[in-house]
OpenMM code with the backbone's topology and positions (N, CA, C; nanometers):
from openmm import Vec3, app, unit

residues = "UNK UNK UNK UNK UNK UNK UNK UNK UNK UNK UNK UNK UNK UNK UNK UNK UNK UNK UNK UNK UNK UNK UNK UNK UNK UNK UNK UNK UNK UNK UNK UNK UNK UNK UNK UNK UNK UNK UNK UNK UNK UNK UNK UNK UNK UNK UNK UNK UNK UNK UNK UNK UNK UNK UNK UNK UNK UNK UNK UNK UNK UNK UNK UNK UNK UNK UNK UNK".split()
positions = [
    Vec3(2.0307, -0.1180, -1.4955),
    Vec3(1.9085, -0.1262, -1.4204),
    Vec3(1.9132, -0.2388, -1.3182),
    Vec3(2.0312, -0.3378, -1.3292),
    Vec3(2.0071, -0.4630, -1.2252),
    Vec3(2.1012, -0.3815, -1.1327),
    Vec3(2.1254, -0.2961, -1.1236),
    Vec3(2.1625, -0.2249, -0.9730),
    Vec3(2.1000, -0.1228, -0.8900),
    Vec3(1.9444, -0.1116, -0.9689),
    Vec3(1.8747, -0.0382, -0.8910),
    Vec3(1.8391, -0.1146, -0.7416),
    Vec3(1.7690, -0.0262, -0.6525),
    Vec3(1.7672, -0.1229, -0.5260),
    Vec3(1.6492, -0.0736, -0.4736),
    Vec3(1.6055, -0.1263, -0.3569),
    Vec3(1.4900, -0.1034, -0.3054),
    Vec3(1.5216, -0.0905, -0.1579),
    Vec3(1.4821, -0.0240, -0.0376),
    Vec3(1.5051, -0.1006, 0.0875),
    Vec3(1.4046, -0.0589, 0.1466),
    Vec3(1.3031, -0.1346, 0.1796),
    Vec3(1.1943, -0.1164, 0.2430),
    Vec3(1.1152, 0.0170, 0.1902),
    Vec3(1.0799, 0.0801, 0.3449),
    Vec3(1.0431, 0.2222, 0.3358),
    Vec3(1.0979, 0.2986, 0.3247),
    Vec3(1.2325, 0.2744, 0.3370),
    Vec3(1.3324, 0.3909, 0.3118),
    Vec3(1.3392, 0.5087, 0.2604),
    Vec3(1.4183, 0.3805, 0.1085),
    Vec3(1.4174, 0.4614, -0.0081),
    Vec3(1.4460, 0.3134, -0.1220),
    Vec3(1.3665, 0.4024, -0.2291),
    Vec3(1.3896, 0.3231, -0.3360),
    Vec3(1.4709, 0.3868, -0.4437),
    Vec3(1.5519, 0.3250, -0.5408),
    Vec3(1.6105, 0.3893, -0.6610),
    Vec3(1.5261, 0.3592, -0.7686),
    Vec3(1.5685, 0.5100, -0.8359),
    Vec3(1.4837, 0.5218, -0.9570),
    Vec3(1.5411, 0.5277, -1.1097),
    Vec3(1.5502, 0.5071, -1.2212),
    Vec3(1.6114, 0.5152, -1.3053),
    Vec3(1.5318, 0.6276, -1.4047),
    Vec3(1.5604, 0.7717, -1.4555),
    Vec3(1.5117, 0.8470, -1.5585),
    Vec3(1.5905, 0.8587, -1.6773),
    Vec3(1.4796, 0.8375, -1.7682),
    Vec3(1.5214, 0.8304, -1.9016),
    Vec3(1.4626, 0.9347, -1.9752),
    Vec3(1.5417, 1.0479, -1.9652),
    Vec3(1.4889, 1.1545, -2.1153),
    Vec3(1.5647, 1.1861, -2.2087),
    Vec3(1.5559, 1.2757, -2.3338),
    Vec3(1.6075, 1.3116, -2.4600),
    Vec3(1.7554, 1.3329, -2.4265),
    Vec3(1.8225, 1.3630, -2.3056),
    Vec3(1.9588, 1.3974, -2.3049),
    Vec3(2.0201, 1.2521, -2.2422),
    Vec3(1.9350, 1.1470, -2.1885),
    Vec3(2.0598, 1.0358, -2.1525),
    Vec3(1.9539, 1.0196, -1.9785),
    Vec3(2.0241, 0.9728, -1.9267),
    Vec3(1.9104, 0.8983, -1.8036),
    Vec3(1.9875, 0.9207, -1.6839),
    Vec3(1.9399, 0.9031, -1.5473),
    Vec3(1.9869, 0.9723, -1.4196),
    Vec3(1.9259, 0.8573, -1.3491),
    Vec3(2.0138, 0.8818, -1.2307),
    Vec3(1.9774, 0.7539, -1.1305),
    Vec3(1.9944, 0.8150, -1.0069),
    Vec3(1.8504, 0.7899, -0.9719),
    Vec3(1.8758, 0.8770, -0.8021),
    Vec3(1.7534, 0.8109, -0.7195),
    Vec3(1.7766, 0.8615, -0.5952),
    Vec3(1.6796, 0.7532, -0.4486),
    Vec3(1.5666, 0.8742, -0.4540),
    Vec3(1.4608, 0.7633, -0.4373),
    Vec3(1.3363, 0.8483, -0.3857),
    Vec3(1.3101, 0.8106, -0.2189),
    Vec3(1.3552, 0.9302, -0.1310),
    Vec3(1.3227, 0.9199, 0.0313),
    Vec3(1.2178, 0.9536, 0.0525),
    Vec3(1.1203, 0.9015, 0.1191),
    Vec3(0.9569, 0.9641, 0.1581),
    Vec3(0.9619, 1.0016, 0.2931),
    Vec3(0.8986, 1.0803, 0.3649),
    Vec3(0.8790, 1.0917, 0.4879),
    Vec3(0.7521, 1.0207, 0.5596),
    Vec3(0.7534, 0.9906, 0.6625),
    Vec3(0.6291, 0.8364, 0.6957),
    Vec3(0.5177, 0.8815, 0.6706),
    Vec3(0.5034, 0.9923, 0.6682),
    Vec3(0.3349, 1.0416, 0.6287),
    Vec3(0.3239, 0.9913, 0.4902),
    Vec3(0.4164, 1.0866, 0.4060),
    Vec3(0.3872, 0.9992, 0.2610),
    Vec3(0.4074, 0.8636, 0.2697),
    Vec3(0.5034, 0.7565, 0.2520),
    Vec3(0.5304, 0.6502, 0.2432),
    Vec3(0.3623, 0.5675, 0.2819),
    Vec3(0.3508, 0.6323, 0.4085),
    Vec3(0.1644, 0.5420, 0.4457),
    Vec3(0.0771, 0.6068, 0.3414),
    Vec3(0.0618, 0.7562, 0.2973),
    Vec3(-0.0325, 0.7979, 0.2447),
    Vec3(-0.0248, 0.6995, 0.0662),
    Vec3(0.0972, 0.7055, 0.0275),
    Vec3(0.1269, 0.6413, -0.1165),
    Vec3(0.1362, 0.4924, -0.0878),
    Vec3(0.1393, 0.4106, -0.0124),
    Vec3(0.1444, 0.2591, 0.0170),
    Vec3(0.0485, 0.2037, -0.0448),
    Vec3(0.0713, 0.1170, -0.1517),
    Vec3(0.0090, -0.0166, -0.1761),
    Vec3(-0.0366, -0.1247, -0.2000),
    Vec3(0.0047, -0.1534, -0.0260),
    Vec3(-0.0061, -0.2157, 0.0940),
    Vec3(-0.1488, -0.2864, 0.0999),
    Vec3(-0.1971, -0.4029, 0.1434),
    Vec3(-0.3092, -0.3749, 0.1440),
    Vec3(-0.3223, -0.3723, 0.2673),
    Vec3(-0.2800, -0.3867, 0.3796),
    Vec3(-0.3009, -0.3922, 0.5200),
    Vec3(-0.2415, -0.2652, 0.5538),
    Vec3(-0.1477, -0.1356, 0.4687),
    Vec3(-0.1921, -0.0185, 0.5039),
    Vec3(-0.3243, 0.0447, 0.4663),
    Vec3(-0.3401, -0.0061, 0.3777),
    Vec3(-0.4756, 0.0665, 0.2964),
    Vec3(-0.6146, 0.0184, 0.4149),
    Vec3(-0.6243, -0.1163, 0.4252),
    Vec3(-0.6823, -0.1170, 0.5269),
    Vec3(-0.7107, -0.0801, 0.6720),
    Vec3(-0.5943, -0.0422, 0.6924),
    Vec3(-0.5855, 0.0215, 0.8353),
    Vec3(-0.6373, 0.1860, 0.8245),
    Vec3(-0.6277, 0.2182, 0.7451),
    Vec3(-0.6132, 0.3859, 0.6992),
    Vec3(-0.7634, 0.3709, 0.6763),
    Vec3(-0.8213, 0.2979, 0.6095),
    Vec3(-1.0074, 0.3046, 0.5752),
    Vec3(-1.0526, 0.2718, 0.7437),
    Vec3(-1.0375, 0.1793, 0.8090),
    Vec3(-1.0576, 0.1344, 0.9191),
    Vec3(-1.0795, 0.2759, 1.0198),
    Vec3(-0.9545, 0.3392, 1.0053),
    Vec3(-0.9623, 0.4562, 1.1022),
    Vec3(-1.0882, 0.5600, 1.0343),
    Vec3(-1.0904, 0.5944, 0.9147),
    Vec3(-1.1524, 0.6573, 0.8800),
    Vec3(-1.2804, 0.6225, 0.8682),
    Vec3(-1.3586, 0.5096, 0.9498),
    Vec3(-1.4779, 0.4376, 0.9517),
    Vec3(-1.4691, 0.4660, 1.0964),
    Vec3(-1.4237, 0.5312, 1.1904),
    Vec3(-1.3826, 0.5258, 1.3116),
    Vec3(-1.4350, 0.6555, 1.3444),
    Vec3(-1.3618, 0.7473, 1.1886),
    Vec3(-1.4336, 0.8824, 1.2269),
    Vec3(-1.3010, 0.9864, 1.1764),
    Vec3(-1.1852, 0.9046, 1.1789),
    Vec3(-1.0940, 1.0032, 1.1646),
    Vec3(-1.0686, 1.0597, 1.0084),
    Vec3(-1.0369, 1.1638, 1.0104),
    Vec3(-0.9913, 1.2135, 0.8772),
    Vec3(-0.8974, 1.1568, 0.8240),
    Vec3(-0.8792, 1.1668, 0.6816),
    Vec3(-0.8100, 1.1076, 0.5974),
    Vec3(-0.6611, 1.0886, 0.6810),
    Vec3(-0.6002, 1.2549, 0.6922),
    Vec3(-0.4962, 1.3081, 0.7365),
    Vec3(-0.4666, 1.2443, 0.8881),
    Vec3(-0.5318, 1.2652, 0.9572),
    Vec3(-0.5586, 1.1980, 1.0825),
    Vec3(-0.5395, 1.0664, 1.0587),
    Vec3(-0.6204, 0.9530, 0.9877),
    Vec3(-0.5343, 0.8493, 0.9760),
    Vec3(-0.4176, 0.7887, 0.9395),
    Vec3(-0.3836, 0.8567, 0.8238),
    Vec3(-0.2775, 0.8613, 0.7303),
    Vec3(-0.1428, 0.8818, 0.8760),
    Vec3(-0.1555, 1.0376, 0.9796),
    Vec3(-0.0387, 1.0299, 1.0383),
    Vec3(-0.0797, 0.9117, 1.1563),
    Vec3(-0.1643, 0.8683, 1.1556),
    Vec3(-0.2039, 0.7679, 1.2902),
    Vec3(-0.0963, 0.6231, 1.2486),
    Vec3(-0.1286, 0.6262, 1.1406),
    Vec3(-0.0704, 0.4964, 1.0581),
    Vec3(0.0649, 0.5223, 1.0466),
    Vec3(0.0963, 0.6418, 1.0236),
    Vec3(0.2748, 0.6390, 1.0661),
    Vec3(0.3350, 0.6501, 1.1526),
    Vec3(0.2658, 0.6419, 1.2942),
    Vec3(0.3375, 0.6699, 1.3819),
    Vec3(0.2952, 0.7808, 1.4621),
    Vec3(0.2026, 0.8658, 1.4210),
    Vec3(0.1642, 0.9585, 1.5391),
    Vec3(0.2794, 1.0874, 1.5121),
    Vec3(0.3498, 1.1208, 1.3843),
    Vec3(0.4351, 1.1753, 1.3626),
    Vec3(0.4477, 1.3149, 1.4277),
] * unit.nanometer
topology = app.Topology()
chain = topology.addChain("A")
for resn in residues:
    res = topology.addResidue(resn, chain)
    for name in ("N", "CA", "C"):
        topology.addAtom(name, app.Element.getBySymbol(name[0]), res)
């Protein structure tokens, strides 16, 4: 487990452990998720902000990544 890794937004590694023995693999998000699952508190804030603005959830969520 001290070789799992993290890199930013990337991707992170994950370690699974079930009844047959455990697996190690990267979780990649695409920027919509990565903003929608962030927390960030200055994503979270930015994402309420827009949506006090008027925009939809979705609408903020891709505003906050970039306009994807």
């Amino acid at each position: 487990m001290k070789s799992l890794k993290r890199s930013g937004s990337q991707y992170s590694e994950v370690m699974i452990l079930g009844p047959g023995g455990y697996a190690i693999g990267r979780l990649m998000l695409d920027p919509f998720s990565v903003k929608l699952y962030s927390s960030k508190a200055e994503d979270f804030e930015a994402i309420r902000r827009l949506q006090a603005e008027g925009m939809s959830l979705a609408e903020a969520v891709e505003h906050s990544a970039g306009g994807i």
